[in-house]
VOGU-3710 file (C-alpha; in Angstrom, 3 decimals, decimal comma):
1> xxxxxxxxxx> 83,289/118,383/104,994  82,270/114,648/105,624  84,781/113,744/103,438  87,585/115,678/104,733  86,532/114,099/108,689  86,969/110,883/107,143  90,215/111,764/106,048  91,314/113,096/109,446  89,915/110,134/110,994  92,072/107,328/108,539
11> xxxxxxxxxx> 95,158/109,564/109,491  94,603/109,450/113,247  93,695/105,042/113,022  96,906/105,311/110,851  98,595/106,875/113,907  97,642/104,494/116,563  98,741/101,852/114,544  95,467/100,246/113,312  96,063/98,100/110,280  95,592/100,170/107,023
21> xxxxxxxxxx> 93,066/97,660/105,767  91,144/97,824/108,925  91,013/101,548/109,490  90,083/101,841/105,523  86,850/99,659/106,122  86,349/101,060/109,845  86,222/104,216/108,717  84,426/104,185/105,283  81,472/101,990/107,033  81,024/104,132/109,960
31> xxxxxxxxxx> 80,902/106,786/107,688  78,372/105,433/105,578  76,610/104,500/108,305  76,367/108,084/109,022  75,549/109,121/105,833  73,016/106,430/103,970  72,184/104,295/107,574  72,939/101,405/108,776  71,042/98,631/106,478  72,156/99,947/103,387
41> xxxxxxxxxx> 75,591/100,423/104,813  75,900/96,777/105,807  74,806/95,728/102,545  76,465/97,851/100,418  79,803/96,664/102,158  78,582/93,445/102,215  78,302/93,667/98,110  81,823/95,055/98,055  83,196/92,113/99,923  81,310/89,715/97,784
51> xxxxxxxxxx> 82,495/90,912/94,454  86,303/91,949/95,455  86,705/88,055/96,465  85,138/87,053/93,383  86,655/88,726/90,984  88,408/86,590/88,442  91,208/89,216/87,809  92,442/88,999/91,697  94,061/85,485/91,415  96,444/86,968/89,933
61> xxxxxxxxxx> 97,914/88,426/93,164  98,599/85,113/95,463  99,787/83,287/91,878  102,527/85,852/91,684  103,634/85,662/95,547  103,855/81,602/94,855  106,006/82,380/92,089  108,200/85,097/94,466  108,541/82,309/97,076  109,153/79,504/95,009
71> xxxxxxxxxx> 112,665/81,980/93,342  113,294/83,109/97,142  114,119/79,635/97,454  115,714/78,744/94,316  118,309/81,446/95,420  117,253/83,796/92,862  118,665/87,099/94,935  122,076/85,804/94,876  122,328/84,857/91,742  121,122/87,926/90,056
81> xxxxxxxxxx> 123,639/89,911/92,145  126,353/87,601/91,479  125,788/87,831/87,432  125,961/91,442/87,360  128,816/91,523/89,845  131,040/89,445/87,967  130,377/91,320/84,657  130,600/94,894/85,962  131,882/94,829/89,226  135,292/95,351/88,294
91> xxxxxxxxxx> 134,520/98,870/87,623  134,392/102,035/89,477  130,736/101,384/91,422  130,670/98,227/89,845  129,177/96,556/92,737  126,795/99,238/93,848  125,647/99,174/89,716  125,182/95,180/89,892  122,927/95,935/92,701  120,617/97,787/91,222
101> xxxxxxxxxx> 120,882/95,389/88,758  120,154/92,677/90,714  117,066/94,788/92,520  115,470/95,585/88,934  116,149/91,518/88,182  114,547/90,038/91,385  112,087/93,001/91,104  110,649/91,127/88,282  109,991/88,399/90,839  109,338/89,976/94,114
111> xxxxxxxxxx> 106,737/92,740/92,787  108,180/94,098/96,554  109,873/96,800/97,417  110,831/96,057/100,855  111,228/92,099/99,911  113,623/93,765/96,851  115,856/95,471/99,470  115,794/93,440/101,955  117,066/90,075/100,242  119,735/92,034/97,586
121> xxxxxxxxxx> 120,753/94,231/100,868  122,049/90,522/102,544  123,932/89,553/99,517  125,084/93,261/98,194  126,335/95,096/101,272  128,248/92,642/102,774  130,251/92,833/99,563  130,445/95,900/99,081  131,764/97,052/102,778  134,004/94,227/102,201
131> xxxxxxxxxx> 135,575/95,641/99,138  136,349/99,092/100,597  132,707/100,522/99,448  131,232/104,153/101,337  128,557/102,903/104,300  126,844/105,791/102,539  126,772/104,904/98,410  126,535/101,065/99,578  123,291/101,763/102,087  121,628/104,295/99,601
141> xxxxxxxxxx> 122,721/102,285/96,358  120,462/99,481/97,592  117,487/101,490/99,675  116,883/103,479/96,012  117,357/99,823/93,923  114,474/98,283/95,967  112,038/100,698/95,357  112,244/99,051/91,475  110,396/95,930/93,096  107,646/98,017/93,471
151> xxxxxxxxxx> 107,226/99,163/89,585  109,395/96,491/87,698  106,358/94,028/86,691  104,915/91,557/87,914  104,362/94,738/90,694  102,105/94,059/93,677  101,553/97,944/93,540  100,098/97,450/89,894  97,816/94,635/90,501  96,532/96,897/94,120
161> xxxxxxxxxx> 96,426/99,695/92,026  94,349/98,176/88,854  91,474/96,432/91,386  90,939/99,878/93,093  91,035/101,904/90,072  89,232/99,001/87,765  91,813/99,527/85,321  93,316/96,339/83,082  96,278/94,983/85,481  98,104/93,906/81,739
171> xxxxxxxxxx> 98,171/97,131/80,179  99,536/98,392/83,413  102,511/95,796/83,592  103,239/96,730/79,787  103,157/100,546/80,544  105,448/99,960/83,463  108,059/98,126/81,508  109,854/101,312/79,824  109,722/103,697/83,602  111,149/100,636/85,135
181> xxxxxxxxxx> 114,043/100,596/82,971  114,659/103,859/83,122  114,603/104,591/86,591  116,980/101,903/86,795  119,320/103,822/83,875  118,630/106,735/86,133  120,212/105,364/89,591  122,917/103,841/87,191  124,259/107,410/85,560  123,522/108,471/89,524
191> xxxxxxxxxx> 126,275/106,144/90,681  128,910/106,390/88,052  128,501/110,561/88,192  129,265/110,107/92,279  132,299/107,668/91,274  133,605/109,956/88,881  133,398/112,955/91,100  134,950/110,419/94,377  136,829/107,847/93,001  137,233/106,581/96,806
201> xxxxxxxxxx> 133,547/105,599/97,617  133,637/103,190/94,871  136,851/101,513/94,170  137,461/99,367/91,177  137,763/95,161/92,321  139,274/92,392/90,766  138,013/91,692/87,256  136,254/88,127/86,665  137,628/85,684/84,451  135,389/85,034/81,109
211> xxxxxxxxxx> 135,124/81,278/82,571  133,142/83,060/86,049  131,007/85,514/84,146  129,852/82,679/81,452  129,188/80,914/84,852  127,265/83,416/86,886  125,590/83,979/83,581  124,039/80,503/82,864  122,982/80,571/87,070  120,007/83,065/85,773
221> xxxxxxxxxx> 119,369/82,087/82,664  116,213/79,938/83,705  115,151/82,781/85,504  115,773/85,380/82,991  113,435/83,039/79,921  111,064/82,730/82,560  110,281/86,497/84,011  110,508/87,053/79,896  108,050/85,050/79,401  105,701/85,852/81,757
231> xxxxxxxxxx> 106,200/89,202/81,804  106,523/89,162/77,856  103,636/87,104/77,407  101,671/89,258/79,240  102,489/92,435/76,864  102,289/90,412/73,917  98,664/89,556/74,734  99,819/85,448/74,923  98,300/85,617/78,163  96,213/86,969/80,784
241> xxxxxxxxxx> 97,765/88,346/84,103  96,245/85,404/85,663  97,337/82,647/82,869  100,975/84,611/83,309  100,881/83,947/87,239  100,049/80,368/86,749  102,992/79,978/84,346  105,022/81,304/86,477  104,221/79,886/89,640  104,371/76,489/88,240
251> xxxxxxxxxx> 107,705/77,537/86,137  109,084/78,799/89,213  107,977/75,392/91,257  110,062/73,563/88,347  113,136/75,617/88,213  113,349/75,047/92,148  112,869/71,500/91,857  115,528/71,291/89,218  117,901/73,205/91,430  116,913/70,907/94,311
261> xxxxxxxxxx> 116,076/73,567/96,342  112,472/71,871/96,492  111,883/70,934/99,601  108,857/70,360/102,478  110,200/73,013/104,626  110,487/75,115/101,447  107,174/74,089/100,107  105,523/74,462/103,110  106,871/78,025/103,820  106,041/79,268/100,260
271> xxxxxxxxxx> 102,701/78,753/100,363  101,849/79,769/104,194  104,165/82,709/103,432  101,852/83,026/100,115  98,347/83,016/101,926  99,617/85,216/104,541  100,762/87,962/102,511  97,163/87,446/100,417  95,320/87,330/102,534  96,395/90,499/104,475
281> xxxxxxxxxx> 96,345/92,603/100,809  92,644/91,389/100,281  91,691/92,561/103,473  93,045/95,770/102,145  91,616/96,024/99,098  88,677/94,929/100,511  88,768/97,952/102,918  90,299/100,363/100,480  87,038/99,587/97,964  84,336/100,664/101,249
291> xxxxxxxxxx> 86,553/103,555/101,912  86,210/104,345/98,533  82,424/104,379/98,433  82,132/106,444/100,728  84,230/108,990/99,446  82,227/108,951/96,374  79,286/109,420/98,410  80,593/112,769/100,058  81,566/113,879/97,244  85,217/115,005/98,184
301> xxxxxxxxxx> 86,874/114,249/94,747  84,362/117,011/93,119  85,522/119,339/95,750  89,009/118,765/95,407  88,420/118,952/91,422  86,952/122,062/91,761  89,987/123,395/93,718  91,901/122,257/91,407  90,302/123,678/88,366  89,851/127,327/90,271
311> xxxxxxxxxx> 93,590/127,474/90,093  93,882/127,211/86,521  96,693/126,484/84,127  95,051/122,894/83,143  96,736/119,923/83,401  100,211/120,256/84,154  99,219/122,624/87,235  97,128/119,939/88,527  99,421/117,367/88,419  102,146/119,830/89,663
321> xxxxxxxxxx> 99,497/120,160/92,678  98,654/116,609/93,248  102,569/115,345/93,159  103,552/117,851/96,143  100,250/116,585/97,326  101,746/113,014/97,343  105,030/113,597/98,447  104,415/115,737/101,360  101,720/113,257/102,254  104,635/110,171/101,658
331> xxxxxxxxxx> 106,728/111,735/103,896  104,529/110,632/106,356  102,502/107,562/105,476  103,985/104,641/103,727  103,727/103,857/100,259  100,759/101,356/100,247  98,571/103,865/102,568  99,721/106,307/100,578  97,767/104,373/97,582  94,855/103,447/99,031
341> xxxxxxxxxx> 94,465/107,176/100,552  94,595/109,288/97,313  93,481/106,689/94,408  89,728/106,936/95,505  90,198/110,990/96,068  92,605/111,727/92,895  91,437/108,983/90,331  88,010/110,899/89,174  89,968/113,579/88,712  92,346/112,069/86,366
351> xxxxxxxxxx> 89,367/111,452/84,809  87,839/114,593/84,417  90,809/116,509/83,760  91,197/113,833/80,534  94,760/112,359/81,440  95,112/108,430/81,072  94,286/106,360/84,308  97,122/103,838/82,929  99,834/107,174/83,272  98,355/108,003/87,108
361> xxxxxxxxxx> 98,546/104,296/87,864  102,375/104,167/86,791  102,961/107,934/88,255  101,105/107,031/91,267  103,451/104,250/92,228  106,306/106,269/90,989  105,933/109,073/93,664  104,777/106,321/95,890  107,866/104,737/95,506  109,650/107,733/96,527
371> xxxxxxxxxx> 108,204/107,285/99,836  110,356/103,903/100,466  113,506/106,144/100,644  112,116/109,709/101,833  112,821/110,161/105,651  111,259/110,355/107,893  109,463/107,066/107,243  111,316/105,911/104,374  111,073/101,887/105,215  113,538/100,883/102,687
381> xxxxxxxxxx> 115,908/103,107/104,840  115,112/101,107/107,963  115,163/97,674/105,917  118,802/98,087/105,168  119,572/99,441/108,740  118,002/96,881/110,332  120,579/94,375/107,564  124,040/97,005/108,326  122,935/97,878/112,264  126,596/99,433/112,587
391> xxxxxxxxxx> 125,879/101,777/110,361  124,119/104,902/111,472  120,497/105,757/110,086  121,849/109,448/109,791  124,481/108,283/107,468  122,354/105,828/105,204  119,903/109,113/104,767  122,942/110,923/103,357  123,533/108,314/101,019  120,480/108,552/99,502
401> xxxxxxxxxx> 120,049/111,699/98,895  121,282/111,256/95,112  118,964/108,905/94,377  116,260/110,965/95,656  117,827/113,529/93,190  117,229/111,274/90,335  114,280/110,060/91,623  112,840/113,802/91,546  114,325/114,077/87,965  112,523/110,629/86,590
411> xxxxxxxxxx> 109,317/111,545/88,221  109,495/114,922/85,862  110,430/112,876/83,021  107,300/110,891/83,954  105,251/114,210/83,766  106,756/115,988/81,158  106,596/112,540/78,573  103,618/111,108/79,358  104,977/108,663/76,242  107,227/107,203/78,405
421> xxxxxxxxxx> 104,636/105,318/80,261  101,935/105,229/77,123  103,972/104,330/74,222  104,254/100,168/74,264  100,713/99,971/75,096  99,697/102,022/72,424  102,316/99,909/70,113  101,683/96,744/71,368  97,799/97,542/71,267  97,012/96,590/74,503
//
């Protein structure tokens, strides 16, 4: 029962719009307060604090927003969009296929969702509208794309994910590489299946010379070798997460210098962009980790898992449960709540019910994921109307409703092929 109050409670902070980070620690201190005292609440929060700041592995988090900033800059958004444009936009849905291209390419940057949508939205639907595109397939192409940000590694949803859950942040970024890839496939077949079936939502442009696709090619080749090797060096064992960010943020500081987009103003706005966005996610974690003490103190998980098991049918029912679980519950908090909410509650009973915590960490920011574009919240949906304000909110829901579709059908892939997400670990050895 005190677990279940301290539930309620989060939910109504979460409604008055206290910070999730703040209500997390609010709310899991008060109620271990309530529980163990005050003294050995203070301290045991106090320990928390101590050791989530210290911990080596969590340097990896600002080291990849450096590197983010550092490509904003170097007009990495553009480019990527503007390769895959000039290769396949010539085709049916060309355009609305380069960007998700160009989301699952400056995912591998961003680690964002909402940063994923937001910058390919400014390059992508201006194009697309231009060209004759549907408000609808342009606005939902792009919502659906972003959400890739959010899985593609280096993922900010990963790294979250792997503190809370003290699970290796590497084998995570290896096991997301193959669901990445095909969610993007997924939102590709999604698109050319819509074409096919109305030619007129997605007419075919002007094809690009070989001279402008060699061009738009060589623009991202410094930042294709070095998301390769970052993210490759990391699933190769090369590297730590941490060694990985480094390269990167220091390979990302060259390649802006050597496209002279290095500047004080730029400089100065990627690292006070960088310690602001840190430093809000450690106060988060930081909160997430007392919230989850105290759930393990009430004991909620066992109850749940005893639910669970009372319905029989073994694993698949329980998953089965937990993902309507999630999605009913992302319909109305966003994706990163949505995390820190269920991961203390749902992770010992991934445990107990013997399924990998590497699958749930992929699956969990899967379905989390499908949050970004599920109204009503659905911020990816207001990121893009916020880019296209002509175009109604009702109409960008209806375009991405076949991408939800897909989304639905990857998630079940996800769950039926556990593989998917636990085969290149398991090859790679990591």
């Amino acid at each position: 029962m005190n677990g279940i109050i301290g539930v309620v409670a989060l939910l109504i902070l979460l409604t008055l719009g206290v910070p999730i980070g703040v209500a997390m620690g609010v709310v899991g201190f008060v109620g271990l307060t309530l529980l163990i005292g005050f003294e050995p609440a203070l301290i045991k929060s106090g320990v928390v604090l101590f050791e989530t700041v210290m911990k080596y592995e969590l340097g990896v988090l600002p080291l990849f927003l450096l590197m983010a900033h550092f490509c904003f800059a170097a007009g990495a958004s553009r480019d990527f969009f503007d390769a895959a444009a000039r290769w396949i936009g010539h085709r049916r849905g060309g355009l609305a296929l380069a960007s998700v291209a160009g989301c699952a390419g400056f995912g591998a940057i961003s680690g964002s969702s909402l940063a994923t949508a937001a910058t390919i939205g400014l390059v992508g639907l201006p194009e697309m509208r231009r060209r004759g595109y549907s408000d609808a397939l342009a606005t939902g192409a792009i919502a659906a794309g972003g959400t890739l940000g959010s899985l593609i590694p280096p993922s900010g949803a990963l790294i979250v994910f792997g503190i809370l859950a003290e699970q290796s942040i590497g084998t995570l970024f290896t096991a997301a590489i193959i669901p990445g890839i095909t969610q993007a496939l997924f939102y590709m077949v999604t698109i050319v299946l819509l074409c096919r079936w109305r030619p007129s939502i997605g007419p075919a442009t002007e094809k690009a010379t070989w001279q402008e696709r060699r061009a738009a090619l060589l623009r991202v080749i410094d930042l294709a070798v070095l998301i390769l090797l970052v993210i490759g060096g990391i699933a190769l064992g090369w590297f730590t997460p941490t060694e990985a960010a480094s390269i990167g943020a220091v390979g990302a500081l060259l390649l802006c210098a050597r496209r002279k987009q290095l500047t004080f103003d730029s400089l100065r706005n990627a690292l006070a962009e960088t310690l602001r966005t840190a430093g809000m996610i450690y106060v988060v974690i930081v909160g997430a980790l007392i919230f989850s003490v105290f759930m393990s103190v009430t004991g909620l998980a066992d109850q749940v898992a005893s639910v669970m098991n009372s319905l029989g049918g073994g694993q698949l029912t329980a998953v089965i449960v937990m993902t309507v679980l999630l999605l009913l519950l992302g319909s109305v908090l966003d994706g990163l709540a949505l995390m820190l909410l269920t991961t203390p509650i749902l992770m010992p009973i991934i445990v107990q019910l013997g399924l990998s915590p590497i699958w749930f960490g992929v699956y969990l920011v899967r379905t989390m994921e499908i949050g970004f574009v599920h109204p009503p919240i659905g911020m990816n949906l207001y990121v893009i109307q916020g880019i296209a304000k002509d175009v109604p909110l009702a109409r960008i829901f209806k375009g991405v409703v076949p991408f939800l579709a897909a989304d639905f059908a990857h998630l079940a892939l996800l769950i039926a092929v556990p593989q998917v997400v636990l085969f290149l670990p398991q090859w790679l050895g990591s």
